[in-house]
N, C-alpha and C positions, 0 to 999 in steps of 0.2 A: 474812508469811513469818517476822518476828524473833518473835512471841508463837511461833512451835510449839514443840512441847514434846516431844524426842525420846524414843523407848521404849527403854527397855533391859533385856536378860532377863539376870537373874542366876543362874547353874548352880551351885550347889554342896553337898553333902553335910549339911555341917553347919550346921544350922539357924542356930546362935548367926551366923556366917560370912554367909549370908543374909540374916540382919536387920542386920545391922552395914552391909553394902554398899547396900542398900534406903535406910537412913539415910543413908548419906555422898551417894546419887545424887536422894532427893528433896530433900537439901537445897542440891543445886547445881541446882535447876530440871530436873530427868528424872521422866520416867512409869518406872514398875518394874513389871515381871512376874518371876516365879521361877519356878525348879525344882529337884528335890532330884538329877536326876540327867539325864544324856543320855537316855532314853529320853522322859522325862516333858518335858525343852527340844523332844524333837523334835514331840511332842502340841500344847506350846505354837505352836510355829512353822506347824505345818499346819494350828491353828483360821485359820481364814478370816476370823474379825474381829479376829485380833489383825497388825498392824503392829509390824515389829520392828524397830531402826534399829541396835542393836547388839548382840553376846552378849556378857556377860564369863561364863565359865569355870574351873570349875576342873581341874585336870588330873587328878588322881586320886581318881574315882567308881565306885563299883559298877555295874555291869549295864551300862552305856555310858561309858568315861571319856571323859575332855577331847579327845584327838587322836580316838579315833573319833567324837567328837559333829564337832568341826571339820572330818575328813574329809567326812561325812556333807553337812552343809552347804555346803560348797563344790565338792559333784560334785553338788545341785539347781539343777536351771536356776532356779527360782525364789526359791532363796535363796542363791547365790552370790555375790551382791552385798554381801552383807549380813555386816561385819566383824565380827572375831572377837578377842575381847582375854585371851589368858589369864591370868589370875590366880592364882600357886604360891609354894610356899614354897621349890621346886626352882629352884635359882637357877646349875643347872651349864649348860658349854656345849653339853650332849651333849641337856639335855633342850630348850633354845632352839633346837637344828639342829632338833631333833625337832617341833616347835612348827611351825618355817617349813615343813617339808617337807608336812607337813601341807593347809599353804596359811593358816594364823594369819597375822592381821597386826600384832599389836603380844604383849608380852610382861610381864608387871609382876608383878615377886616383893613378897611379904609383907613387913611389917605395909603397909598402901595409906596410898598421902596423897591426902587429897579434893583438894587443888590438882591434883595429877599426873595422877590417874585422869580430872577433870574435863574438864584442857585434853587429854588422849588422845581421850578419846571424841569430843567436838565437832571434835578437828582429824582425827579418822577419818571424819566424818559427812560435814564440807568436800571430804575429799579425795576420799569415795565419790560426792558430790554433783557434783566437776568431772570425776573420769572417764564419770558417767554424762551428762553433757553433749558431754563429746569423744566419747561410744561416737556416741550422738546425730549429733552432727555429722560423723562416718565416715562413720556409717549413711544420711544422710541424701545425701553427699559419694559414696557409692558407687552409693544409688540414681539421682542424677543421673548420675553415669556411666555407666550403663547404660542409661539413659533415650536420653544421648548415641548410646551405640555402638550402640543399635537402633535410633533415628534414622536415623545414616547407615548404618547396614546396609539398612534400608528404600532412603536414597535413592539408595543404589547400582541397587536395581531401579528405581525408578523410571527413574534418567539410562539406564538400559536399555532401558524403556519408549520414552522421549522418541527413541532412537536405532532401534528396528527401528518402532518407527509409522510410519514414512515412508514403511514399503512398507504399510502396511497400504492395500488402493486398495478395500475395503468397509467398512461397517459392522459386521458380520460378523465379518469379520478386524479390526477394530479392537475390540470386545468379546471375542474370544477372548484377547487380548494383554493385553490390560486384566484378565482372569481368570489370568492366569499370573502375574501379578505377586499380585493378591489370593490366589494360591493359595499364592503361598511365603511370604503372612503367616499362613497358617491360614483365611481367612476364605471362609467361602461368602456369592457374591453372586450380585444381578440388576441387569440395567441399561434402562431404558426410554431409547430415541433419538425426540425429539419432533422431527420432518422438518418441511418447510413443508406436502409433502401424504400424509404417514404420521408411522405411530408403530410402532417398531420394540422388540421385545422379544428380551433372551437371556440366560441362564442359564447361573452356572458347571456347573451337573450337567446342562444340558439344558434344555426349553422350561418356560417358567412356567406356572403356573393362570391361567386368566381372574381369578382375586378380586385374587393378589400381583399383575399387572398395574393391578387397580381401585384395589388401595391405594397403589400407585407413582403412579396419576396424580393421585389425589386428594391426595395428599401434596406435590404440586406447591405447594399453596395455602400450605405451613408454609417455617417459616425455613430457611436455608440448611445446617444443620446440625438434623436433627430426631430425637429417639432416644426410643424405645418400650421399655422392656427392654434384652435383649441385642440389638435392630434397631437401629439408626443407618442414618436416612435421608440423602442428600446430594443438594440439590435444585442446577442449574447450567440454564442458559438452554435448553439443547437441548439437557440427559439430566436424569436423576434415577437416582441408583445407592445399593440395597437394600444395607447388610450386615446378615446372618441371625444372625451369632454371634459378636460383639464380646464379648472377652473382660471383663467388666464388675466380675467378681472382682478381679479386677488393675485398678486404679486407674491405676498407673503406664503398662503395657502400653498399654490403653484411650487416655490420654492420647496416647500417643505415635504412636498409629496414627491418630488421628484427627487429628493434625499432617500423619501421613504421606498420609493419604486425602487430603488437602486438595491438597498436591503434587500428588499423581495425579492428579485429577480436573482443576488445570490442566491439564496434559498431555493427556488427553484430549480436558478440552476444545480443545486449539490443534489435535488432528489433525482433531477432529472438524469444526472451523469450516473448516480445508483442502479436507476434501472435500467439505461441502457445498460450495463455492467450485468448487472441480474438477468435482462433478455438476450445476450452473448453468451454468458455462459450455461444458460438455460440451452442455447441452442447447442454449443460443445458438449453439453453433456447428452443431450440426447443425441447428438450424431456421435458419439463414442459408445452409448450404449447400442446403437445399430451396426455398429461395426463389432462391437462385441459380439451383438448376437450372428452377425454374416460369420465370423471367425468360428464361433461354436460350430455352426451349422456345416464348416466345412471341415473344421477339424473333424466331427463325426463324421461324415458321408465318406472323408478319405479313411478312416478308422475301419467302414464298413468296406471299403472296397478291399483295403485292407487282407481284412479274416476274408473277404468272398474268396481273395486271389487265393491265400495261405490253402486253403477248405480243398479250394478247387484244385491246387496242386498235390495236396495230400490223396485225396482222389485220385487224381489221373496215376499216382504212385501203386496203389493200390490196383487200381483197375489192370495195371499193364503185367505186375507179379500174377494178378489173377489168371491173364490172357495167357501168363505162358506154359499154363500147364494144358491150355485145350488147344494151343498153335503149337505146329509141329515147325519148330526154329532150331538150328542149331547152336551151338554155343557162341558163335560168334555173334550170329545174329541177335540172340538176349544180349551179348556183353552190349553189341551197337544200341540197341534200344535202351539200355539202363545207360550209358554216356552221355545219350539224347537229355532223358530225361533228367540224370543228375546235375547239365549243363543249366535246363531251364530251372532248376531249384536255385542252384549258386545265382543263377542274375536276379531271381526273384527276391532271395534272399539282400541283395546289393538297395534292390528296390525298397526291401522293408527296413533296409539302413536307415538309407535317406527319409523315407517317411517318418521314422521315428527322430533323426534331426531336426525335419521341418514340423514335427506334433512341440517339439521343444521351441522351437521358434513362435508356435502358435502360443505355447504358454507365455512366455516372453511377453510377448507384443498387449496377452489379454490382461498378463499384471501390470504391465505400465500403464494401460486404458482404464483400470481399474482404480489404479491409484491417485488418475487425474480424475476421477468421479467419486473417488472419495469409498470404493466397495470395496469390502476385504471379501473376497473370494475364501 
């Protein structure tokens, strides 16, 4: 940086006056270019291999003078930077206003001192040198501000997001909501729902192609963050969400939405772990209340077989006392028939043991199912 060796273009009419200032500036260490006149500075200035770090000027020239050469200069975007020192033999206050209005930055009447002109230019060079570093650090001070207030403009939808998801009670509705928030960033997306026994697809503009679904699942296999172009892929445990047109020209933009996606797609994911959570146990409870109901239904039916048996044995009891007064049996023969019979009572009775064990077991099993579905019986 201390070897460069600033350029400076000398403007003025007369030759002798050109060579003179040519000398005083190579011999304080300056490159020199010239011109006879503002039209021929403005030629110099818009070659494209010439670098210019200062103009000195003179103010009264043919065909372009000094304030229009300065005007000129300091309304190009490209060379407005770029200081301007005039050099006159005009040393009134009228032609100085006239110099600043202009947009001049320094002023320097005739005969020149190489001390003077020297430390002007290099403390012009410094001081162009620290605005364009302050411009810099504005510039750079406002594109973080920006960065900032798209930020939370983003997380504004989001906290949006995170607040009406709660009713979202589909899939369905929870990628449609999820598309309204990507929709007020610009972006058109898809989003792949990987289920325990589906895979769900949906689309900001409507249903997808077979292929954008192929490439969302196989995209599965890459990093958390994957971008093709203007596609940015975002892979998460159970979704994967397409966007189609990331602004990629914008640097800045790009940046900040892929902070913002990142938010969102927590969110998402939290609603989305809910209801699979809600469609599991949605599904436990009604396979508990089926089994509840299969257990009812068998408790009674054994209940009913039950009394049939008890009914039916009490009968045939009855029937057989009945029988022995019209059968001519002798006493052995009744005792043999009532041992029969009170044989088949005692087992039946074993049998209504165990049934009424396993009607206790049926309560059992119906208060636990009960209690994992939340019913008080």
């Amino acid at each position: 940086m201390n070897n460069y060796s600033p350029t400076i273009l000398v403007v003025d009419d007369e030759a002798e006056m050109r060579e003179l200032h040519q000398l005083l500036l190579l011999d304080a260490g300056f490159q020199v270019l010239s011109a006879e006149n503002g039209k021929k500075a403005v030629e110099v200035l818009e070659n494209a291999d010439n670098h210019i770090d200062i103009v000195l000027a003179d103010v009264l020239m043919p065909e372009m003078d000094g304030y229009e050469l300065c005007s000129y200069i300091k309304s190009q975007e490209n060379f407005a930077e770029i200081p301007l020192i005039f050099i006159s033999s005009l040393d009134t206050l009228e032609e100085k206003i006239k110099g600043f209005e202009c947009g001049a930055d320094d002023y320097i009447t005739k005969p020149l001192q190489a001390n003077v002109l020297s430390y002007k230019i290099r403390n012009l060079i410094e001081l162009r040198n620290r605005n364009s570093d302050l411009n810099k650090q504005v510039m750079d001070s406002q594109s973080a501000t920006m960065q900032i207030m798209n930020f939370y403009g983003d997380l504004g939808q989001i906290l949006e997001f995170y607040k009406v998801s709660i009713g979202a009670n589909s899939f369905e509705d929870l990628a449609k909501l999820l598309f309204d928030v990507t929709g007020a960033y610009g972006l058109n997306c898809s989003i792949q729902f990987h289920l325990p026994d589906d895979i769900l697809n949906f689309g900001s503009k409507g249903e997808i192609s077979p292929l954008e679904a192929n490439v969302m699942a196989l995209a599965r296999k890459k990093d958390r963050f994957f971008s093709i172009g203007a596609r940015l892929i975002i892979n998460y445990n159970a979704f994967t969400l397409l966007i189609k047109n990331m602004p990629v020209d914008d640097e800045e933009r790009t940046g900040t939405l892929r902070d913002s996606l990142g938010v969102l797609c927590n969110a998402v994911e939290a609603r989305l772990n809910s209801l699979l959570t809600e469609k599991i146990d949605a599904k436990k409870n009604q396979i508990t209340e089926v089994v509840q109901e299969v257990l009812d239904q068998t408790k009674m039916t054994f209940s009913d077989i039950e009394s049939a048996n008890i009914e039916a044995i009490n009968n045939l009891m009855e029937e057989i006392e009945t029988a022995f007064f019209s059968l001519d049996l002798n006493d052995h023969q009744e005792n043999r028939i009532r041992e029969i019979a009170n044989r088949c009572m005692a087992n039946t009775n074993k049998a209504f043991e165990k049934g009424l064990l396993l009607n206790a077991m049926f309560d059992d099993i119906n208060e636990n199912l009960s209690e994992m579905v939340n019913i008080k019986k």
